[in-house]
N, CA, C and O atoms as CSV, one atom per row, in Angstrom:
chain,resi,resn,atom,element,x,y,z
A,1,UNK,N,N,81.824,97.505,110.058
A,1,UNK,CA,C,82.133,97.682,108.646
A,1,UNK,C,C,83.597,97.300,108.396
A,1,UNK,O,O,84.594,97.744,108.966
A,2,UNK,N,N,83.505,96.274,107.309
A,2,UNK,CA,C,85.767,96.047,107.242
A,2,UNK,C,C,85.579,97.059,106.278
A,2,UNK,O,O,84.739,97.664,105.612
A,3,UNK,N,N,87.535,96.869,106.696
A,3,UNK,CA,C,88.359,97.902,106.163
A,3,UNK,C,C,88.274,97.515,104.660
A,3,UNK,O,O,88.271,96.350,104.263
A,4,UNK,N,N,88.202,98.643,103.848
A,4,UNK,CA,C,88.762,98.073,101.774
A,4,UNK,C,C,89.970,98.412,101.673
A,4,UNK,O,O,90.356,99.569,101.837
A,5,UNK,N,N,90.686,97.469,101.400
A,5,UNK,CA,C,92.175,97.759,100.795
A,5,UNK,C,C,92.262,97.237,99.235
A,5,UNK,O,O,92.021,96.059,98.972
A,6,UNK,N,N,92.578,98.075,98.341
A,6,UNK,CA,C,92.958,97.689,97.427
A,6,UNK,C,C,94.622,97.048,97.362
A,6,UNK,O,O,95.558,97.410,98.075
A,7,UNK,N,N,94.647,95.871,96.146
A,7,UNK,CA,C,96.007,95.825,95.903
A,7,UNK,C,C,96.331,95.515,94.579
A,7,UNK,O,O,95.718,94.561,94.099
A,8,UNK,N,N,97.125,96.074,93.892
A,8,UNK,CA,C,97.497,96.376,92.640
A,8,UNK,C,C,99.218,95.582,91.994
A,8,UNK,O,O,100.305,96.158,92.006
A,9,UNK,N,N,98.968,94.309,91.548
A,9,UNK,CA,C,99.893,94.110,91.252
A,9,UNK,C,C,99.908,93.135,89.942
A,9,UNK,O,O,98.901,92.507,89.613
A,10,UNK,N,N,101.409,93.048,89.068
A,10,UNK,CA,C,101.244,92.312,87.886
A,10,UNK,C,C,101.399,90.298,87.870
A,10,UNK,O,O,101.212,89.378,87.074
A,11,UNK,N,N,101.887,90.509,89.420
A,11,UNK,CA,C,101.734,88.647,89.409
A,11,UNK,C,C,100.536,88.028,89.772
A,11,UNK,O,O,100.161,88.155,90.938
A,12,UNK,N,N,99.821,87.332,88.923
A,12,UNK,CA,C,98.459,86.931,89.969
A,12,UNK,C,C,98.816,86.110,91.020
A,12,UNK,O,O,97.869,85.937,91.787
A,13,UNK,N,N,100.348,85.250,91.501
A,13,UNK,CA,C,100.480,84.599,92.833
A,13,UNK,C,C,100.606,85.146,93.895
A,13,UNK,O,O,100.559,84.541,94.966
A,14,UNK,N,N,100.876,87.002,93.714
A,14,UNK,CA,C,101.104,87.883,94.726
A,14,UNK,C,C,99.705,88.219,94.958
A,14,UNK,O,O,99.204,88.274,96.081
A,15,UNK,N,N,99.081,88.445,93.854
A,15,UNK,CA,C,97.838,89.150,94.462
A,15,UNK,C,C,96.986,87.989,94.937
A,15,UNK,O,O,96.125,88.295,95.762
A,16,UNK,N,N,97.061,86.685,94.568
A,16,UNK,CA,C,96.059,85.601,95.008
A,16,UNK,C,C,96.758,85.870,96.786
A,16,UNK,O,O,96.009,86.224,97.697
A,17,UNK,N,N,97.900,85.684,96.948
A,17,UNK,CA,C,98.413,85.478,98.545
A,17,UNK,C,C,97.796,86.474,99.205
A,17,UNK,O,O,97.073,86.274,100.181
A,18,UNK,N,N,98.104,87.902,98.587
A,18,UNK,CA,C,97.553,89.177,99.425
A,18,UNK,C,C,95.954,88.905,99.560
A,18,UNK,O,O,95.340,88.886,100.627
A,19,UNK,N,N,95.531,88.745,98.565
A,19,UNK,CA,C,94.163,88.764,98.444
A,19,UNK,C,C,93.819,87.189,99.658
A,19,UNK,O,O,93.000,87.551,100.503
A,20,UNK,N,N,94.097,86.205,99.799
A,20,UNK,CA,C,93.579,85.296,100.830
A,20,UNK,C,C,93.955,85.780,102.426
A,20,UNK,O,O,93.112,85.877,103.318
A,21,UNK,N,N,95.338,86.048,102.572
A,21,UNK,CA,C,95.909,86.741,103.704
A,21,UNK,C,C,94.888,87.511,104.332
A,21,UNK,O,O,94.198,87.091,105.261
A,22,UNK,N,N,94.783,88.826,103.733
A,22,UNK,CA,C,94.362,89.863,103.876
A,22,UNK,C,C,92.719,89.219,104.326
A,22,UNK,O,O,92.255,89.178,105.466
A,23,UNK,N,N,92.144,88.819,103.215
A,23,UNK,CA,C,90.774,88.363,103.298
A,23,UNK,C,C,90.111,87.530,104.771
A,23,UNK,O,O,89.007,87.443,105.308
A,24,UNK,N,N,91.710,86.934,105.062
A,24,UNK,CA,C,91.699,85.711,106.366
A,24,UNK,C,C,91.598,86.945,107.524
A,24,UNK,O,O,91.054,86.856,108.624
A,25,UNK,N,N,92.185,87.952,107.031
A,25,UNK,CA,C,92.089,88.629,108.288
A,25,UNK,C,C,91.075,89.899,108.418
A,25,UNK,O,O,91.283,90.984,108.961
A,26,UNK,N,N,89.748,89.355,107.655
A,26,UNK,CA,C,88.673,90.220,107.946
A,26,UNK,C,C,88.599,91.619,107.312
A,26,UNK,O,O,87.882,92.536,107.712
A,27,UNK,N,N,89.537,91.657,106.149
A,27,UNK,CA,C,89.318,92.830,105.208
A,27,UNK,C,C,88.439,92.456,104.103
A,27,UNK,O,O,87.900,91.350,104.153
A,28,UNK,N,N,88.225,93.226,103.118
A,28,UNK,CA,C,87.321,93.747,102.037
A,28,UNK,C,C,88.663,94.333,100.963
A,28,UNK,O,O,89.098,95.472,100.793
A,29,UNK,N,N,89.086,92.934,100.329
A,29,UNK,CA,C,89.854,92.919,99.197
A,29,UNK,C,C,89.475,93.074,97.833
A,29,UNK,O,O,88.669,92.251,97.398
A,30,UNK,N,N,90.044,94.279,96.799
A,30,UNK,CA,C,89.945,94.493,96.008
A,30,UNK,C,C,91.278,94.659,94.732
A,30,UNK,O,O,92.067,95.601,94.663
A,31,UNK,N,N,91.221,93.430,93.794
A,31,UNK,CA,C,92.405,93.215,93.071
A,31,UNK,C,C,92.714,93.718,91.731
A,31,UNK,O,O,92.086,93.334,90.744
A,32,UNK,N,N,93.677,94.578,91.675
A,32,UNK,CA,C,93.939,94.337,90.096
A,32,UNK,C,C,95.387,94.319,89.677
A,32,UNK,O,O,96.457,94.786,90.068
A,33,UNK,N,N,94.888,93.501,88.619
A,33,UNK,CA,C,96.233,93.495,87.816
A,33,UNK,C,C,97.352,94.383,87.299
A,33,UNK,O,O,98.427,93.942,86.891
A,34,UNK,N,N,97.011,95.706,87.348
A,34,UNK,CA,C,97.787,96.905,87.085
A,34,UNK,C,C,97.353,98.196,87.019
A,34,UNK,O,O,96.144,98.334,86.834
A,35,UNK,N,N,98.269,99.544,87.160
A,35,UNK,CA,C,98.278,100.645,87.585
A,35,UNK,C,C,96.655,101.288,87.105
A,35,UNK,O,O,95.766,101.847,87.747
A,36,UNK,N,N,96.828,100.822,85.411
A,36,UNK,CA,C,95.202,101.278,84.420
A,36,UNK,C,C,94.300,101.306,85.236
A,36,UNK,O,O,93.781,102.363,85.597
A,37,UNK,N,N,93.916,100.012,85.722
A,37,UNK,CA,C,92.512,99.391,86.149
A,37,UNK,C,C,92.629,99.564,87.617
A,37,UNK,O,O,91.706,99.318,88.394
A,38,UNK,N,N,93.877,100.026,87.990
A,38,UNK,CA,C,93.740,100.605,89.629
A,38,UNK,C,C,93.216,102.125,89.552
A,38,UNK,O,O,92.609,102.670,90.473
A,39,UNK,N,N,93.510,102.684,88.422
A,39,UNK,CA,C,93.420,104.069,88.730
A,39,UNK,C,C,91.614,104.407,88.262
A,39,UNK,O,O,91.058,105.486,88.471
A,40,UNK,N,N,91.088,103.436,87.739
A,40,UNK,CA,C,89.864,103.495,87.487
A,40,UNK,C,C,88.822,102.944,88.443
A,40,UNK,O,O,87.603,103.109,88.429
A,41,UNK,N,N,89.850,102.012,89.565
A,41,UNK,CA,C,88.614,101.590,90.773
A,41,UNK,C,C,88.444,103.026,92.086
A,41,UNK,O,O,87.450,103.119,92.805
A,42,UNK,N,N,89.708,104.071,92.146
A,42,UNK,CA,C,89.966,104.405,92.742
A,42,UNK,C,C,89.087,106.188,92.246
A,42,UNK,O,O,89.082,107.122,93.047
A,43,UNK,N,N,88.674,106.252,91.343
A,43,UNK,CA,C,87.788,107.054,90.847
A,43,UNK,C,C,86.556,106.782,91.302
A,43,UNK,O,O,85.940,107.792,91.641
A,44,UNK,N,N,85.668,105.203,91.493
A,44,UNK,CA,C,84.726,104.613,91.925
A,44,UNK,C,C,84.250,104.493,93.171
A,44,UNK,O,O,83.141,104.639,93.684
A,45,UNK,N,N,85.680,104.097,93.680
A,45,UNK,CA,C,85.421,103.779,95.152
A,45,UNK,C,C,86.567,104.132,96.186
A,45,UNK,O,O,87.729,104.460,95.949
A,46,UNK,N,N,86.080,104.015,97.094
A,46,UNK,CA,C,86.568,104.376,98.367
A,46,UNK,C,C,87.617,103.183,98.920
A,46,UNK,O,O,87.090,102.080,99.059
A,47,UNK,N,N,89.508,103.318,99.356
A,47,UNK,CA,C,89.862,102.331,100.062
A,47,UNK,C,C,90.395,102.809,101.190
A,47,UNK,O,O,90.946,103.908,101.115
A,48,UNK,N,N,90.358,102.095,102.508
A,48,UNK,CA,C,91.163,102.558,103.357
A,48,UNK,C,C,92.952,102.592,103.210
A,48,UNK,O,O,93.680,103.376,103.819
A,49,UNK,N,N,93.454,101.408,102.133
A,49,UNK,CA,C,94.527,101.292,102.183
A,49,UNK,C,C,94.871,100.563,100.856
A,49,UNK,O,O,94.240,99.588,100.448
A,50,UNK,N,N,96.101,101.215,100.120
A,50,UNK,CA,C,96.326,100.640,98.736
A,50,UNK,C,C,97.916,100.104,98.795
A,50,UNK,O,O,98.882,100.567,99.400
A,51,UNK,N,N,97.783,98.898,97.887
A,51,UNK,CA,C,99.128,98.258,98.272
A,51,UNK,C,C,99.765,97.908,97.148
A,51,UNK,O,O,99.509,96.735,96.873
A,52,UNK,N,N,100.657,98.544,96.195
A,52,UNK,CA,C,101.071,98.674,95.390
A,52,UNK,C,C,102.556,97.718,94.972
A,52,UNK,O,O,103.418,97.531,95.831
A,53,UNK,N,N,102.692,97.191,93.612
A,53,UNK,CA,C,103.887,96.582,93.271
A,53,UNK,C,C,104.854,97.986,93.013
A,53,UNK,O,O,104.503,99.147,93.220
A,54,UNK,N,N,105.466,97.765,92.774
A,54,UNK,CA,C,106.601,99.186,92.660
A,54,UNK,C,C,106.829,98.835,90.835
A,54,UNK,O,O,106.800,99.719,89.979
A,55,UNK,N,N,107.010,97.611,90.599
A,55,UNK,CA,C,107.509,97.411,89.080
A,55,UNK,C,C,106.396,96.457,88.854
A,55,UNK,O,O,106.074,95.408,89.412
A,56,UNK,N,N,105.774,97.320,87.605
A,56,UNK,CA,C,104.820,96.830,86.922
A,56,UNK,C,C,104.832,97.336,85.426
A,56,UNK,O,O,105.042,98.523,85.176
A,57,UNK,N,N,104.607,96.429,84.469
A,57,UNK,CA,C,104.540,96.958,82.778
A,57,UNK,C,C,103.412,97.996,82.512
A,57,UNK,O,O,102.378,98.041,83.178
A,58,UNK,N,N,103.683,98.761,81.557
A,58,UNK,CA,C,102.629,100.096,81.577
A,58,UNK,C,C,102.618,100.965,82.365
A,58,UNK,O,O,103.094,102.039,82.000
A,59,UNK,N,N,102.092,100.848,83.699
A,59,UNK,CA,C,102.039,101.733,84.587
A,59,UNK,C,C,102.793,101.244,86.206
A,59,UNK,O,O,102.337,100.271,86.806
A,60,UNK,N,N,103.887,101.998,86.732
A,60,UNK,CA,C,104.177,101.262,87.548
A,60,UNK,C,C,104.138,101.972,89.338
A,60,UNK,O,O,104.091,103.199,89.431
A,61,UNK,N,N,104.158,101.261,90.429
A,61,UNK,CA,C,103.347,101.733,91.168
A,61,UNK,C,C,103.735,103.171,91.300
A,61,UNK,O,O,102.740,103.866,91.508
A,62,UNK,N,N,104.670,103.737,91.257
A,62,UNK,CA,C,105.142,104.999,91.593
A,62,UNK,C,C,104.307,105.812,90.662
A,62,UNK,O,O,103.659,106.700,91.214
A,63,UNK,N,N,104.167,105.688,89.211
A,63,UNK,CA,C,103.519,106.450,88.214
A,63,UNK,C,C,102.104,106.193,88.930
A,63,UNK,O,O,101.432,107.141,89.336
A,64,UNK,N,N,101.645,104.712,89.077
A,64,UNK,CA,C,99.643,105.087,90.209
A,64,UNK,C,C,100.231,106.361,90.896
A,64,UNK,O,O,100.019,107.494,90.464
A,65,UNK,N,N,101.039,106.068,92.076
A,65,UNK,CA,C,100.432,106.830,93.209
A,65,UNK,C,C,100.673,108.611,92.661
A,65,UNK,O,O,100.026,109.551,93.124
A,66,UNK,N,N,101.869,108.741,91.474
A,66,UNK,CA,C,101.305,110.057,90.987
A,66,UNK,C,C,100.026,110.659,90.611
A,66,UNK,O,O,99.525,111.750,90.885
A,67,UNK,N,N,99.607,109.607,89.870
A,67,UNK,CA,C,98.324,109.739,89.138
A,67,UNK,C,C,97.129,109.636,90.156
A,67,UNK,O,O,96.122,110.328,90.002
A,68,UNK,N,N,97.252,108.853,91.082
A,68,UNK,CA,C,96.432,108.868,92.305
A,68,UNK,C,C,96.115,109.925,92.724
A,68,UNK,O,O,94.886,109.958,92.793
A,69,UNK,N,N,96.737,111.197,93.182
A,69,UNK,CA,C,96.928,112.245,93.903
A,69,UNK,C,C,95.848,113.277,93.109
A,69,UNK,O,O,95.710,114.438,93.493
């Protein structure tokens, strides 16, 4: 079974890199564009590991991982 890592960020060239990287190396990538729509996959589903931008508009990673908890 691979690992799910989510990753949550506002550039799509960061998350396209993370997302192929990651993918090359036999994970189960799950992307979004920001804190909102992270905090609503993470209600859904299960990740082994979440990888957060720190500065993001609206919600930024520090405010997820509050809201995460």
């Amino acid at each position: 079974m691979k690992k799910r890592i989510l990753v949550i960020d506002d550039s799509p060239v960061v998350l396209s890199m993370l997302d192929d990287m990651l993918t090359a190396l036999n994970y189960e990538v799950t992307c979004s564009s920001n804190g909102f729509d992270g905090c609503g996959l993470i209600e859904t589903n299960r990740y082994n590991m979440i990888i957060t931008d720190l500065y993001m508009p609206g919600m930024d990673g520090v405010e997820f991982t509050k809201s995460a908890n």
